[in-house]
C-alpha positions in Angstrom: 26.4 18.3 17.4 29.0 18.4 14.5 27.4 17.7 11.7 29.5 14.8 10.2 28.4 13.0 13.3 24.6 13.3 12.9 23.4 10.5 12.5 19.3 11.4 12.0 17.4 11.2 8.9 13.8 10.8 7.9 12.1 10.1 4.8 9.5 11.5 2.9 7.4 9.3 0.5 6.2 11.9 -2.5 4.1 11.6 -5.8 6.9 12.8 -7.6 10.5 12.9 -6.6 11.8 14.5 -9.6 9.9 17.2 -9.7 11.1 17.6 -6.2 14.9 17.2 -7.0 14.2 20.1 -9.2 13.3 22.1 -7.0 16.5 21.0 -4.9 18.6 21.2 -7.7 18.3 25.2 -7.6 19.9 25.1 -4.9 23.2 24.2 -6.3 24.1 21.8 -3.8 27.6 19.7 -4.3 27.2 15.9 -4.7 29.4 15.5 -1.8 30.1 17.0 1.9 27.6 18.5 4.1 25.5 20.2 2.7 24.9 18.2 -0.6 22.0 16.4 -2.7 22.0 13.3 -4.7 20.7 12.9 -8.5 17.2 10.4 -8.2 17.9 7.1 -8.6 15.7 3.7 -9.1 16.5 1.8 -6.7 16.2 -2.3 -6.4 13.1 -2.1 -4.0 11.0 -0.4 -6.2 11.7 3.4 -5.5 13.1 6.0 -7.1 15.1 8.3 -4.8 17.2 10.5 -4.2 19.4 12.3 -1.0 19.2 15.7 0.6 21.6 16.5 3.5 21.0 19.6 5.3 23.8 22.0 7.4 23.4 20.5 10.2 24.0 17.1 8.6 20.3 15.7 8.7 19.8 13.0 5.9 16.8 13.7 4.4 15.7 10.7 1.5 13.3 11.7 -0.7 11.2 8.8 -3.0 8.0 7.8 -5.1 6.9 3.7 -5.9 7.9 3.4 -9.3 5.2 1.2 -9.7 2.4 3.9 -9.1 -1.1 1.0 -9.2 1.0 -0.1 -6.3 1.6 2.7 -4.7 0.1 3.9 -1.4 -1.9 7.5 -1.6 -2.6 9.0 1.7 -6.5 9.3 1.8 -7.9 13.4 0.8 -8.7 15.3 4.0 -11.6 17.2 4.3 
């Protein structure tokens, strides 16, 4: 598959999507192309996000609830 034609992506709902940008960020990825990674952002619906696309062109959004009494915390396994 050329990766501008991928269309796949998945998302992955974190605690803290800042702290993982930052760990993104050392990557040194360019804001644009394939690969490339996107500065957090709060977005309308309540998240605050931000973009990671991989080589292969795999969309990757990454986001927390910015309101955190509202947001949903995967029960501890034991």
């Amino acid at each position: 598959m050329t990766p501008s034609e991928n269309d796949t992506m998945c998302y992955w709902r974190v605690r803290d999507a800042d702290r993982f940008y930052q760990e993104f960020a050392r990557l040194n990825l360019p804001l644009d192309g394939i690969p490339r990674l996107t500065a957090p952002v709060d977005q309308p619906w309540g998240m605050r996000e931000f973009t990671l696309v991989d080589p292969s062109g795999n969309l990757v959004r990454v986001g927390h609830d910015l309101n955190a009494d509202a947001a949903y915390v995967p029960p501890e396994q034991s």
